[in-house]
VMD Tcl script that builds the backbone (N, CA, C; Angstrom):
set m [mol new atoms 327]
animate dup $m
set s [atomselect $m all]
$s set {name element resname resid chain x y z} {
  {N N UNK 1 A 0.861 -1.178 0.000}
  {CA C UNK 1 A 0.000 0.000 0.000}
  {C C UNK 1 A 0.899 1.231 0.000}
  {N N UNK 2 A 0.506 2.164 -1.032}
  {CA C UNK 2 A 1.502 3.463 -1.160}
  {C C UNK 2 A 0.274 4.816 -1.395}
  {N N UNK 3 A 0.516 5.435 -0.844}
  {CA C UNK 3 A -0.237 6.543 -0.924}
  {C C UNK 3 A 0.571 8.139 -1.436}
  {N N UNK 4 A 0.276 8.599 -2.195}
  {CA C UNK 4 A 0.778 9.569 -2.780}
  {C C UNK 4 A 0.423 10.623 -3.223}
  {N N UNK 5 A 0.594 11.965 -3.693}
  {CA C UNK 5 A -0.512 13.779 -3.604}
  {C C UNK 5 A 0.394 13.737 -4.680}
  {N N UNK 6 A -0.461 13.987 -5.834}
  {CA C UNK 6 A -0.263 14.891 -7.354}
  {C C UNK 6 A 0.376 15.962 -6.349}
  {N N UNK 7 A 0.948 16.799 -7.884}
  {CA C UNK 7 A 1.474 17.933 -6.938}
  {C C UNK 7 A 1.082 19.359 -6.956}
  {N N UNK 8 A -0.212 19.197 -7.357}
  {CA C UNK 8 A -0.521 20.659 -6.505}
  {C C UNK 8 A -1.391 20.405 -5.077}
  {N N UNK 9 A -1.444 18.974 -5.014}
  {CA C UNK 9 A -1.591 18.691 -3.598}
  {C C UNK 9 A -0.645 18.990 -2.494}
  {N N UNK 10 A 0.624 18.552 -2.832}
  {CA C UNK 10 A 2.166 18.863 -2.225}
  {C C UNK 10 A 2.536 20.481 -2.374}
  {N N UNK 11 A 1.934 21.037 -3.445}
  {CA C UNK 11 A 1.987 22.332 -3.066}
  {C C UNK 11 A 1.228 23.182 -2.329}
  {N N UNK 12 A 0.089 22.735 -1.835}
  {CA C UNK 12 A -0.585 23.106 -0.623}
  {C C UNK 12 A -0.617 23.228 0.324}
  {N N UNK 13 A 0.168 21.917 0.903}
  {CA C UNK 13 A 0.455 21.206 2.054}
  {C C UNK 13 A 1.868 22.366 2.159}
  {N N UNK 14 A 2.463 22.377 1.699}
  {CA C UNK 14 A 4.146 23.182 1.273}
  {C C UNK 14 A 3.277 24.791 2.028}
  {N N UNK 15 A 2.131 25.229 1.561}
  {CA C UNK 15 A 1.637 26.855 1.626}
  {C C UNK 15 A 1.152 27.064 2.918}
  {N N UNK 16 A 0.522 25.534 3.393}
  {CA C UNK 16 A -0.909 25.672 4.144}
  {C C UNK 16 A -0.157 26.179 5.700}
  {N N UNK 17 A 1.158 25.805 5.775}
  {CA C UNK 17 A 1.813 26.337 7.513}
  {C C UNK 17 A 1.838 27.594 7.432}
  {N N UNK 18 A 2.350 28.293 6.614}
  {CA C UNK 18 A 2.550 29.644 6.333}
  {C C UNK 18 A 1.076 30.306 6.136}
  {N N UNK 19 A 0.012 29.836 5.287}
  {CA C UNK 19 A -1.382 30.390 5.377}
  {C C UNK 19 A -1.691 30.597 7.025}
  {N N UNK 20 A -1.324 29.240 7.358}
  {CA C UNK 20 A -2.603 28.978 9.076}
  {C C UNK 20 A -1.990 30.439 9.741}
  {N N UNK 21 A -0.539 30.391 9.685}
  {CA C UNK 21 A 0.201 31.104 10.175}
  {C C UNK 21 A -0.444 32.799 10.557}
  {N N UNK 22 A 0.138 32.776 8.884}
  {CA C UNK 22 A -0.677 34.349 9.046}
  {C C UNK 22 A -1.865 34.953 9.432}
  {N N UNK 23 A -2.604 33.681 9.076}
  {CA C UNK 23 A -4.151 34.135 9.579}
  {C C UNK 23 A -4.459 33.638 10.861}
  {N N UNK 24 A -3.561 33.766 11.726}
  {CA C UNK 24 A -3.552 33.675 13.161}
  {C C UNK 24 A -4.278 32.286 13.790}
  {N N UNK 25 A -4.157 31.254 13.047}
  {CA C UNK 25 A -4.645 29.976 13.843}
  {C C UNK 25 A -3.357 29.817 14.722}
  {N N UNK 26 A -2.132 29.809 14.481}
  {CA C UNK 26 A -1.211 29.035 15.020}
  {C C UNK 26 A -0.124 30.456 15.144}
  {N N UNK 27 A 0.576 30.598 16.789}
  {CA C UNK 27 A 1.054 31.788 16.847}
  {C C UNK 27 A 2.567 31.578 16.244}
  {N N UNK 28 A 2.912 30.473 16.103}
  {CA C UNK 28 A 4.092 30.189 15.975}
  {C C UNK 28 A 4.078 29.494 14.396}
  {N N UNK 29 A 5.407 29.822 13.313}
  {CA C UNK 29 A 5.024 29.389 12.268}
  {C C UNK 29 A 5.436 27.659 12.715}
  {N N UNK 30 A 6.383 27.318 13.671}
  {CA C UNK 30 A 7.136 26.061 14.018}
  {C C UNK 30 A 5.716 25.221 13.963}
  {N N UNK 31 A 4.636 26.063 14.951}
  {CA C UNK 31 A 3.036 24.830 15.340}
  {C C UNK 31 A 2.619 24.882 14.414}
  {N N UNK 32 A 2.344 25.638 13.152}
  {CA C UNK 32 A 1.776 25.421 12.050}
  {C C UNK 32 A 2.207 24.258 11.160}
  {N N UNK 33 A 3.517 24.134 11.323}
  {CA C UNK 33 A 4.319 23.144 10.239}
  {C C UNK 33 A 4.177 21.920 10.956}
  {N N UNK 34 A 4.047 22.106 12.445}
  {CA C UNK 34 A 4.021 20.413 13.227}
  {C C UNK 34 A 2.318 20.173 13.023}
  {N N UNK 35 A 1.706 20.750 12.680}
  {CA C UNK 35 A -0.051 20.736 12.350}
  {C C UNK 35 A 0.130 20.141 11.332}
  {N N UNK 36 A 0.753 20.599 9.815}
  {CA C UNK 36 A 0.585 20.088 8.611}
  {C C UNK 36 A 1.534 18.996 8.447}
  {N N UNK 37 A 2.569 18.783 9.340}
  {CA C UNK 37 A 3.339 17.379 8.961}
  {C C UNK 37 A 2.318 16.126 9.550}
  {N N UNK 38 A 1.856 16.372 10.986}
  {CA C UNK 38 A 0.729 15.981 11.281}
  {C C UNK 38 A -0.085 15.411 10.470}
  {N N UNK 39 A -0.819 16.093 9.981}
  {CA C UNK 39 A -2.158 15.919 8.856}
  {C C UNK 39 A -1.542 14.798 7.892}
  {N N UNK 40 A -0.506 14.914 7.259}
  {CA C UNK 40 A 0.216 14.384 6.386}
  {C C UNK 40 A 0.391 13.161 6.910}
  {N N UNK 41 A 1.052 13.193 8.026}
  {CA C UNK 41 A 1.492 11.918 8.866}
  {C C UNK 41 A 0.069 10.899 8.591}
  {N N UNK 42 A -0.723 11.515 9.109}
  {CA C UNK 42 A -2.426 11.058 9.764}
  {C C UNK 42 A -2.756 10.481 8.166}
  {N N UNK 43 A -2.838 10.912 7.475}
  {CA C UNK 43 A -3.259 10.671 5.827}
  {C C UNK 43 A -2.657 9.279 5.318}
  {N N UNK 44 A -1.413 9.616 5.487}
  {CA C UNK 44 A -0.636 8.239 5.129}
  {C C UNK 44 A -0.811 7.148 5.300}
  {N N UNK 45 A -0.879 7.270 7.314}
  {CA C UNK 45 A -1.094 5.839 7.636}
  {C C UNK 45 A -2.389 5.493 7.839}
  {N N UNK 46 A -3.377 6.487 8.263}
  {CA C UNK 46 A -4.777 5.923 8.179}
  {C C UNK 46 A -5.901 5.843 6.778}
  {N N UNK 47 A -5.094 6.941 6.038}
  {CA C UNK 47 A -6.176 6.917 4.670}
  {C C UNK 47 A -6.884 5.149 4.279}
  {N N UNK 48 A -6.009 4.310 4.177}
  {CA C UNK 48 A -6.338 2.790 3.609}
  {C C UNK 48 A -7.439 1.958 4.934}
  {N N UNK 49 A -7.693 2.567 5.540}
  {CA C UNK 49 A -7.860 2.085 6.969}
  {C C UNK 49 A -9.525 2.970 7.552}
  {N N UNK 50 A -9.516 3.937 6.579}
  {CA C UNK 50 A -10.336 4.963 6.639}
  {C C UNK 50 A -11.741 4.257 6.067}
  {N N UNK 51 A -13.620 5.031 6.684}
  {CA C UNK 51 A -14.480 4.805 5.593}
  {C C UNK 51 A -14.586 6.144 4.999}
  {N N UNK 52 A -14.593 5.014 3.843}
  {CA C UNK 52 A -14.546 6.171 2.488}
  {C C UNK 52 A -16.006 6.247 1.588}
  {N N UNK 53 A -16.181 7.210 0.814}
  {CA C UNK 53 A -17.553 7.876 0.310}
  {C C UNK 53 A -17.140 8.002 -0.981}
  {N N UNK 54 A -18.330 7.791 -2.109}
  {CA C UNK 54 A -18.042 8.350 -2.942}
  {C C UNK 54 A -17.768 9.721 -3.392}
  {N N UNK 55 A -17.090 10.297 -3.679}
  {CA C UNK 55 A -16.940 11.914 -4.131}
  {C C UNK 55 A -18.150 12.108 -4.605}
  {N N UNK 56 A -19.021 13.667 -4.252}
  {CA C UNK 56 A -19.985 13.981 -4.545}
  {C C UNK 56 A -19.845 14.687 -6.615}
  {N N UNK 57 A -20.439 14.786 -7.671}
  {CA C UNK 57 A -20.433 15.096 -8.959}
  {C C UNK 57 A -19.331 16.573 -8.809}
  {N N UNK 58 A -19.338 17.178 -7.742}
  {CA C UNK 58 A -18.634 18.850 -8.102}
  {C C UNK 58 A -17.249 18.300 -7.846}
  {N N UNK 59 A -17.005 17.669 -7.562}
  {CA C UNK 59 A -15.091 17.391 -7.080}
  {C C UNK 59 A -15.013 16.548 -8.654}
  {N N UNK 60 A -15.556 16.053 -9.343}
  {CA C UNK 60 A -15.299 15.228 -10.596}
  {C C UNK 60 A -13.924 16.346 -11.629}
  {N N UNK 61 A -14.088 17.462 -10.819}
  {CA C UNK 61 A -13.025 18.348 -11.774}
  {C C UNK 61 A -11.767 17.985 -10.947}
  {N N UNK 62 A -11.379 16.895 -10.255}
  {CA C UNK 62 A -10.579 16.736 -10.004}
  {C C UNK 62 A -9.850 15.472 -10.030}
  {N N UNK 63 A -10.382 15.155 -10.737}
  {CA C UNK 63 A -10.464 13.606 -11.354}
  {C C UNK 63 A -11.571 12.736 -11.099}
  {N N UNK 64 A -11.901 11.846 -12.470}
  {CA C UNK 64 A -13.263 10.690 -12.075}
  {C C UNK 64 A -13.056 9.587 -10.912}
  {N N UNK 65 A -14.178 9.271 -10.766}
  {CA C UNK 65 A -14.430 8.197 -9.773}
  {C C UNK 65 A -13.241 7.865 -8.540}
  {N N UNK 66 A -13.781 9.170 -7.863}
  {CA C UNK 66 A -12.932 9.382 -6.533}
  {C C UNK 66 A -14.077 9.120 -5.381}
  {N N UNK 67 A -13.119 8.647 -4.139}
  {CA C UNK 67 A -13.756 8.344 -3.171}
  {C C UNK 67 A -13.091 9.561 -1.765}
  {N N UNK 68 A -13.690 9.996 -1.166}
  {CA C UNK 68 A -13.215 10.622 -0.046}
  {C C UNK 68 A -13.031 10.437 1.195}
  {N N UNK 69 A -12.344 10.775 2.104}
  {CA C UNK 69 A -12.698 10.687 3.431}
  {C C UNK 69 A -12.282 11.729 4.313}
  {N N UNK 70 A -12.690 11.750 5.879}
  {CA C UNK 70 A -12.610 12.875 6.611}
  {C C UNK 70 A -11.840 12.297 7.803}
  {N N UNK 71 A -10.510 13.810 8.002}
  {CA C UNK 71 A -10.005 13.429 8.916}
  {C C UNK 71 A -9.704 14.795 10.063}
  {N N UNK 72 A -10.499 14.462 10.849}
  {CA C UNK 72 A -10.882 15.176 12.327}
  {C C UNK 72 A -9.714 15.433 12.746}
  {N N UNK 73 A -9.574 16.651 12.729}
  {CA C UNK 73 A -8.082 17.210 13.374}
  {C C UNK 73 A -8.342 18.023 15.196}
  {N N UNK 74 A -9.530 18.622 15.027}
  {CA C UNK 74 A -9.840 19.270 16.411}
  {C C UNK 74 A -11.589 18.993 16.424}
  {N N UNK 75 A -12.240 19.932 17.324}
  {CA C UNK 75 A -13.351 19.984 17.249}
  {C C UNK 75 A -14.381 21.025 16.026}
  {N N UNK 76 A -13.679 21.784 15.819}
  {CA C UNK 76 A -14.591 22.715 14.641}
  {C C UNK 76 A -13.781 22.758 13.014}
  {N N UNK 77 A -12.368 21.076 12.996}
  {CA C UNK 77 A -12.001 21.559 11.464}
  {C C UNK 77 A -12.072 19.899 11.276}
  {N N UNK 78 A -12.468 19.393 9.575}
  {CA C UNK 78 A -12.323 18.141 9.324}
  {C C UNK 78 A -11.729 18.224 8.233}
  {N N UNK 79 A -10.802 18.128 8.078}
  {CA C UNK 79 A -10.143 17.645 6.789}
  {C C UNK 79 A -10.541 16.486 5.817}
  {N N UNK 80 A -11.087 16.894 4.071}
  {CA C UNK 80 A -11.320 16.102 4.099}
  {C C UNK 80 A -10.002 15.533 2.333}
  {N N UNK 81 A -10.107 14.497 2.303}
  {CA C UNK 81 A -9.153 13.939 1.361}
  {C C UNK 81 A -9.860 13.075 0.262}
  {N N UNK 82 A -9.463 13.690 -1.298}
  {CA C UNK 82 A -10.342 13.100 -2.400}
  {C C UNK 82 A -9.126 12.442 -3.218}
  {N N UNK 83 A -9.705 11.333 -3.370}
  {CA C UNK 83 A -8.422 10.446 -4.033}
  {C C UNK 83 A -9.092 9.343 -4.836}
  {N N UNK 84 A -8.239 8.379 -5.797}
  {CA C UNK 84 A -8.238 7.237 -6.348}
  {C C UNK 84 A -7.087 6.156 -5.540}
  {N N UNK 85 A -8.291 4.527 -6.199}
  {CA C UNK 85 A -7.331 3.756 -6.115}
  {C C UNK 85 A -7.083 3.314 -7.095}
  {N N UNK 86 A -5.630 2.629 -7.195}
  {CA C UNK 86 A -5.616 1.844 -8.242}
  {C C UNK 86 A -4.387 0.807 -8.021}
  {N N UNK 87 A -4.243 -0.253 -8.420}
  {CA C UNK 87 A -2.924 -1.113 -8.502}
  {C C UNK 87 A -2.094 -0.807 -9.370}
  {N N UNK 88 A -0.215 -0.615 -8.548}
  {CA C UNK 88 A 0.404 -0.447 -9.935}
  {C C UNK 88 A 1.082 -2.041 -9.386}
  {N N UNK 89 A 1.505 -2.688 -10.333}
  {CA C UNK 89 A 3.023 -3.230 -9.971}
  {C C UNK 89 A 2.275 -4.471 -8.816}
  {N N UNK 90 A 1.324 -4.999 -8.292}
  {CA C UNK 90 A 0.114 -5.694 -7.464}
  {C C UNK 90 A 0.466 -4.798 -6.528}
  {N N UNK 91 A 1.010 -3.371 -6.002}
  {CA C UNK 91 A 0.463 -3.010 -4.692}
  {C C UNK 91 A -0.712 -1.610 -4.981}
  {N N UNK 92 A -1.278 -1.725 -4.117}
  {CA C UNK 92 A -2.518 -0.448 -3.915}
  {C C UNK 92 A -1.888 0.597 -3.737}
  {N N UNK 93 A -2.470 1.635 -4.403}
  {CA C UNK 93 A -2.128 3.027 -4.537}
  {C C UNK 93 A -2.995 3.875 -4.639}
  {N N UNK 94 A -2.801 4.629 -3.457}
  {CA C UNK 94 A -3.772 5.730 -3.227}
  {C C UNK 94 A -3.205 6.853 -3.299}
  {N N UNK 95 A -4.077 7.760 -5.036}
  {CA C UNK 95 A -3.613 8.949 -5.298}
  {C C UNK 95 A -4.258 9.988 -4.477}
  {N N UNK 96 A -3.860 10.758 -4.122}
  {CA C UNK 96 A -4.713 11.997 -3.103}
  {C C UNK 96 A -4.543 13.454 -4.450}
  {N N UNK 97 A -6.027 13.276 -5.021}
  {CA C UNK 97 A -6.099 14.353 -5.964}
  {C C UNK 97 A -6.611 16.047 -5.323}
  {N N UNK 98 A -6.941 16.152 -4.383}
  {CA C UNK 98 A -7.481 17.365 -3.970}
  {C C UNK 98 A -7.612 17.101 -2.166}
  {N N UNK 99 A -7.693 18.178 -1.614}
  {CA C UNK 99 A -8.067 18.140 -0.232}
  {C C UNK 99 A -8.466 19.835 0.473}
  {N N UNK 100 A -9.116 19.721 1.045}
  {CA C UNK 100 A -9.440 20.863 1.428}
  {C C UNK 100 A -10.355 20.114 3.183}
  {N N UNK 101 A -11.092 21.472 4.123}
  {CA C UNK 101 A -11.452 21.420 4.691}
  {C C UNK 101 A -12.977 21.736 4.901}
  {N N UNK 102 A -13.731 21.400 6.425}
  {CA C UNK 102 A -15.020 21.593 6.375}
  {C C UNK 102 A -15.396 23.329 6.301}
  {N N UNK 103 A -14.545 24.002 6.474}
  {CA C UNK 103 A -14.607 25.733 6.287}
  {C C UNK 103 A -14.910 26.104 4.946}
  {N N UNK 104 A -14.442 25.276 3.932}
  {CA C UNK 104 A -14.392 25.319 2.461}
  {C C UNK 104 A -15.663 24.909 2.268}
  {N N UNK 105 A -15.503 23.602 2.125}
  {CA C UNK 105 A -16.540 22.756 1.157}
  {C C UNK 105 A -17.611 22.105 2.104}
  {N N UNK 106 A -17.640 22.471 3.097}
  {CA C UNK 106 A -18.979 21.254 3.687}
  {C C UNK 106 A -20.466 21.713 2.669}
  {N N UNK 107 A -20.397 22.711 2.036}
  {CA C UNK 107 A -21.467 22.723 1.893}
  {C C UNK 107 A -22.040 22.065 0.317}
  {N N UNK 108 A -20.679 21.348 -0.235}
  {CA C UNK 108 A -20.599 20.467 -1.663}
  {C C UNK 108 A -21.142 19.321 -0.881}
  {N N UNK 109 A -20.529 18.923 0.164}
  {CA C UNK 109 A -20.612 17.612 0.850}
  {C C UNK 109 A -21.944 16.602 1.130}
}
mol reanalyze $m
mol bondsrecalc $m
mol representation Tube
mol addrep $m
């Protein structure tokens, strides 16, 4: 099992310490970056392990027949993660095509 972020996924994740930062979630840029290695961490090993949903028709601009799931970071944020599977080589591979949070999109959801 390998899990892996196209890369304007990786370029998000790369922005998102410095975003939280400035916009005053996290006073320190150091807690912002241990938040998003976090998330990352959390994605990796639980995504395969996760229940997953079909992607609702509006995320289809981010590739077909994706499944999602949500991952609870505190009490008022859920992260959620839109991806494919597929086998390369006989192991499972989970692409992570988009991700965003419940501040964004709960209301596609």
């Amino acid at each position: 099992m390998k899990v892996v972020f196209l890369p304007d996924v990786f370029e998000y994740f790369e922005n998102l310490a410095r975003i939280l930062h400035e916009k005053g979630y996290f006073g320190f840029r150091d807690a912002a970056r241990k938040y998003v290695d976090e998330l990352v961490k959390d994605i990796k090993i639980n995504l395969p392990i996760k229940q997953t949903k079909p992607a609702p028709k509006y995320f289809s601009r981010y590739g077909k027949d994706m499944e999602y799931a949500g991952f609870r970071k505190n009490k008022h944020t859920t992260w959620y993660v839109f991806f494919r599977v597929y086998i390369k080589d006989k192991e499972e591979v989970y692409q992570i095509r988009y991700i965003s949070n419940n501040h964004v999109i709960a209301h596609h959801l």
